[in-house]
N, C-alpha and C positions, 0 to 999 in steps of 0.2 A: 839398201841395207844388206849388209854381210855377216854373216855370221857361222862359228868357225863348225866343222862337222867332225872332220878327219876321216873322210875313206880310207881305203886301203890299197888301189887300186888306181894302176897309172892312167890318165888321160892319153889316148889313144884313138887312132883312124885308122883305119883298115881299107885298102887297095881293091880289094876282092869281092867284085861284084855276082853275089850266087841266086841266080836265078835260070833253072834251067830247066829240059824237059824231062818226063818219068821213062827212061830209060835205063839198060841195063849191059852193061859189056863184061861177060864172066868169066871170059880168058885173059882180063887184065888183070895185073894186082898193082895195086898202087903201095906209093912208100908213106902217104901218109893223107888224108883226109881234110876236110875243111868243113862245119857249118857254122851259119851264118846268126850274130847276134844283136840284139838290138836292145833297149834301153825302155820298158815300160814308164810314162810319164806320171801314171796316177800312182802306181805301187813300187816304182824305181825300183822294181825286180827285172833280173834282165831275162832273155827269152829266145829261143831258138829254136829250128822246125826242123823236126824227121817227117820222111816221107815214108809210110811205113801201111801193112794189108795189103790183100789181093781183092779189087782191086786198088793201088793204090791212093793215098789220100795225105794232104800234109795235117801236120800232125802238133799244133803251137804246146811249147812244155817252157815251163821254168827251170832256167839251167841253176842247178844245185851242185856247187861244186862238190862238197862232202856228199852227196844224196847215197843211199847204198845202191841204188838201179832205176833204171827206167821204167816210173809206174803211170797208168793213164787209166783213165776212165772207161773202164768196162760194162757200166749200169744205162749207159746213155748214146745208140745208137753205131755199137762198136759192129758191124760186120766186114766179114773178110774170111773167104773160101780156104788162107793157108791159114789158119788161125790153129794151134794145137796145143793144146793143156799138158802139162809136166806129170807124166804119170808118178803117185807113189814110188820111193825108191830109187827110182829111175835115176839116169847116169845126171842129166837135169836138172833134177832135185838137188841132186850131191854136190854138184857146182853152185848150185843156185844158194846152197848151205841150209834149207830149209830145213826142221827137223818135227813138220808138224806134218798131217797127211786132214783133208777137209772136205767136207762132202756138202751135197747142196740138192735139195729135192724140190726143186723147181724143175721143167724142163731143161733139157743141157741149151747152153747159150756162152758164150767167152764171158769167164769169170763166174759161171754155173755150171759146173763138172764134177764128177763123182770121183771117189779114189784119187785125187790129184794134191799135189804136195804146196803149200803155203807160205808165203812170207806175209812181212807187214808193210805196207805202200806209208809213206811216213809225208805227212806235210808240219816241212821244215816250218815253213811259215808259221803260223796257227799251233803248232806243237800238238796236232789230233793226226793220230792214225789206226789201221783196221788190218784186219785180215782179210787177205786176194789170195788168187789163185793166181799160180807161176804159169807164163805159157809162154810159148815161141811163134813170132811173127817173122815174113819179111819186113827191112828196113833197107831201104834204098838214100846214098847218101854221097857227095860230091867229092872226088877225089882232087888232089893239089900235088902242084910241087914247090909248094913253098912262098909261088910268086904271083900265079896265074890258076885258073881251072883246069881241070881236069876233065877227064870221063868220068860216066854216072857208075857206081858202082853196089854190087849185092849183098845183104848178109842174108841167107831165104830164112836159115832158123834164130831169129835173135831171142834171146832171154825177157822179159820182161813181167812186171805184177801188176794183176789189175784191181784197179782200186773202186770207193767207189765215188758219186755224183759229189757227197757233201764233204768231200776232201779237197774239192777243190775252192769251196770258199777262201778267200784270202787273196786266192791269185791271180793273174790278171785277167782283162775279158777274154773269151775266147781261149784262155789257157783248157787244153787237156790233162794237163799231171805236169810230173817232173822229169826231168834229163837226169840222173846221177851219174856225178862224175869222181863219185871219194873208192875209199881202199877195199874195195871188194871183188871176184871174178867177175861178176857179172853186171860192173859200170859200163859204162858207155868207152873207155878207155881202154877197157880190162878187155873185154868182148871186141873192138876191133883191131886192136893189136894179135889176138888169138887168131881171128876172122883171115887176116890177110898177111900174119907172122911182119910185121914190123915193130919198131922199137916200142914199147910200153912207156911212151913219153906224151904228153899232151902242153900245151901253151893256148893261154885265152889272152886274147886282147879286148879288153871291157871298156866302154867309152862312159865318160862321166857326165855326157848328155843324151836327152833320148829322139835328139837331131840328125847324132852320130852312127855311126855302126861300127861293131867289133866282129870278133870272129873267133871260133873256136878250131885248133890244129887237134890233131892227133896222130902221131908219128915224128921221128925227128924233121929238124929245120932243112932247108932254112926257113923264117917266118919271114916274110918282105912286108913290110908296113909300110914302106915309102919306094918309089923307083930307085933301084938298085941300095939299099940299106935291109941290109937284113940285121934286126935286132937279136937274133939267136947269139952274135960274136961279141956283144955286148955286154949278156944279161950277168949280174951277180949272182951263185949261188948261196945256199944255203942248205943243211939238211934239214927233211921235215922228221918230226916227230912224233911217234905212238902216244898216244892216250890210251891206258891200257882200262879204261873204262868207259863203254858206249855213254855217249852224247847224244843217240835218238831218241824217241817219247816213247818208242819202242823196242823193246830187244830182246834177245835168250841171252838167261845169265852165262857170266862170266865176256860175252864180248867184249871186244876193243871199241874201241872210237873209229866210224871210219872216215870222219873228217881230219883235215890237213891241218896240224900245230906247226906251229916253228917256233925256235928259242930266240928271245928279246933278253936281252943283257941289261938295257937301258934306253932310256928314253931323252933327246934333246931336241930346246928350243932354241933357235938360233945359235945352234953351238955349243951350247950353254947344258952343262948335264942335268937333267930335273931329278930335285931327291927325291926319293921313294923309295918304299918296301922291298927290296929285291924277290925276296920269298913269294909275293906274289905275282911274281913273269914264270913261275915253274908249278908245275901241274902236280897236286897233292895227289894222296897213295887213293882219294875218293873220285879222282880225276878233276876236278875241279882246278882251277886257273890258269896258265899257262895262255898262248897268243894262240887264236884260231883263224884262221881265214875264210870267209866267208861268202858268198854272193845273193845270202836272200835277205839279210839284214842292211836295209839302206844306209843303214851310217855306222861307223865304229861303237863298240860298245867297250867300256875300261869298268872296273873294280872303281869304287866310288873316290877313294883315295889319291886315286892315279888319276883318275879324271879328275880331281880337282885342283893338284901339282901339274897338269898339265897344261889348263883351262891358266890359272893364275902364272905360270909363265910365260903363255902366249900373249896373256894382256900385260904383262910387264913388259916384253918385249917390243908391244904395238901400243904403248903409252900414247905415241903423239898423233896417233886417231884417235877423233870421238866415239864414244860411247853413245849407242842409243838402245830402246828399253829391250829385251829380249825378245825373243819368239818362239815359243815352243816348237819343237824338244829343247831349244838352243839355252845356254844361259849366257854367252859372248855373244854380242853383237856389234857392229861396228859403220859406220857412215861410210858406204862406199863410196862419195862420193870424193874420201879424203884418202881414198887407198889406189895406189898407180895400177895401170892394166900392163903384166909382162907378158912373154910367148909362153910363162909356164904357169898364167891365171893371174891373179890380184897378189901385188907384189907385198906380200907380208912374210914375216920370219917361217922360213923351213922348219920343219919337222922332222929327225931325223929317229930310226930305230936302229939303235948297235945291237947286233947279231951276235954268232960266235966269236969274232973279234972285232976292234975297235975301226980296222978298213973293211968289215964287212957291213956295209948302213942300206934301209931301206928307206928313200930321204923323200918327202914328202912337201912337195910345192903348194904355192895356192889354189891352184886347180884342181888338189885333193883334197886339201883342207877346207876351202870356204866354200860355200854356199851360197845363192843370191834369195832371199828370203823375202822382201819386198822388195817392190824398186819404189 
């Protein structure tokens, strides 16, 4: 049985095998970065390790592509000799954009520190978050050039909020916190591009199995996903978009959104333009609807309307499959056993998103759109 989902996100394999030792070479600077990602099967959240503390330890996070920074678990066996808390004020704080200062009359311990300045560690997941203490760690992380590994390479002062233990419900086994990789200084983006002065560009490649493995760039290309193909010469752009109203469960007023929108024009099924609301592809003055992109939400989520102009054109399209009963979350479901296997998944009507113009599409096969739900 199949039935339809709609990711967002290309099926991809990744070349770049990153397993290597805790070392450190500080006379290098690399032009751009590489860690390593994978596919949680129970929570189809995906996941990736920093190596990070003196001494070092890896470090499993949910890669959050909007996330505002990298926060972990400081309530539950965090030690580490470079460990240092964001003093009040401090140059730290002002980057970190904190505007809160928080005290803690427990013994000092990482993420129990007096005088030291504040953010909110947020899980996307579950939509609960708390007040941490900002501090700066070593994170030790793989450098690339595009095709192959690198040398290991240093950040000694990285940024980061510690959160605490029951933040991490939701996420997967063994997860510590989150990666954030959305529009603030001090993402995982923002912080190595400052770290080692390369481009302020990042590229993930997300596999739509948790068989596979992707990978996360940071720096420009080239990206090699295949011996000698670099997808960098390829890829379509688009510009992304301000939502000028935070999207976390947390914030100080007036913030922006620091997750990644982009503008959807329309929507087609096999070609075919599906009607719909236009007014809701564009993000109201409450911040509200417009196209987000996402990594901790396993499946597309639409505006009830749109999903159901989208759902009833895909089944007109794929008439001459049967129908069999649904399965939740799903309401299309379909006999796979009547639908062909191509190189770009189960051969059913594309999906296509028109962008700012009508040759700018983000086109979506069945290997993003279905799902195998029983066999």
């Amino acid at each position: 049985m199949a039935s339809i989902s709609l990711p967002f996100f290309m099926l991809c394999s990744i070349i770049l095998s990153i397993t290597f030792p805790i070392t450190s070479q500080a006379s290098f600077r690399p032009k751009a970065l590489v860690l390593p990602v994978t596919k949680d099967s129970s929570t189809l959240q995906y996941l990736t390790t920093l190596h990070q503390r003196t001494p070092l330890v890896p470090v499993k996070l949910t890669l959050d592509l909007g996330g505002k920074f990298l926060w972990v678990d400081c309530d539950r066996g965090y030690s580490s000799s470079s460990y240092s808390p964001a003093l009040c004020r401090s140059a730290q704080c002002s980057l970190a954009g904190s505007k809160i200062c928080i005290s803690c009359f427990a013994r000092p311990l990482p993420g129990c520190n007096n005088n030291t300045c504040g953010l909110s560690p947020d899980n996307t997941v579950t939509r609960t978050s708390t007040d941490g203490e900002v501090a700066q760690d070593v994170v030790v992380v793989r450098s690339t050039d595009g095709s192959s590994p690198g040398p290991i390479v240093s950040v000694p002062k990285f940024l980061f909020t510690c959160g605490a233990t029951f933040l991490l419900r939701g996420l997967p086994r063994g997860a510590q916190g989150m990666a954030g990789l959305g529009r603030t200084r001090i993402s995982l983006p923002s912080q190595f591009s400052a770290s080692f002065g390369f481009d302020r560009k990042f590229a993930i490649c997300l596999s739509s199995s948790s068989t596979s493995s992707g990978a996360a760039f940071f720096g420009g290309g080239p990206y090699m996903m295949l011996p000698g193909i670099d997808v960098s010469k390829s890829l379509i752009y688009t510009p992304l978009i301000i939502n000028p109203v935070s999207t976390a469960s947390s914030y100080f007023s007036g913030e922006p959104s620091t997750e990644y929108f982009i503008g959807v024009n329309s929507i087609k099924v096999n070609g075919k333009q599906v009607p719909l609301n236009p007014s809701l592809l564009s993000i109201g003055k409450e911040g509200k609807g417009g196209t987000k992109i996402s990594t901790v939400n396993p499946y597309t989520a639409m505006q009830t309307s749109i999903y159901k102009a989208v759902v009833g054109a895909f089944v007109k399209e794929l008439s001459q499959v049967p129908r069999v009963a649904p399965v939740k979350p799903f309401v299309a479901c379909f006999n796979s056993s009547s639908i062909a296997s191509t190189r770009v998944g189960p051969g059913v009507p594309q999906i296509d998103l028109v962008l700012q113009s009508s040759g700018v599409v983000w086109t979506m096969f069945g290997a993003n759109s279905m799902v195998q739900a029983k066999e």
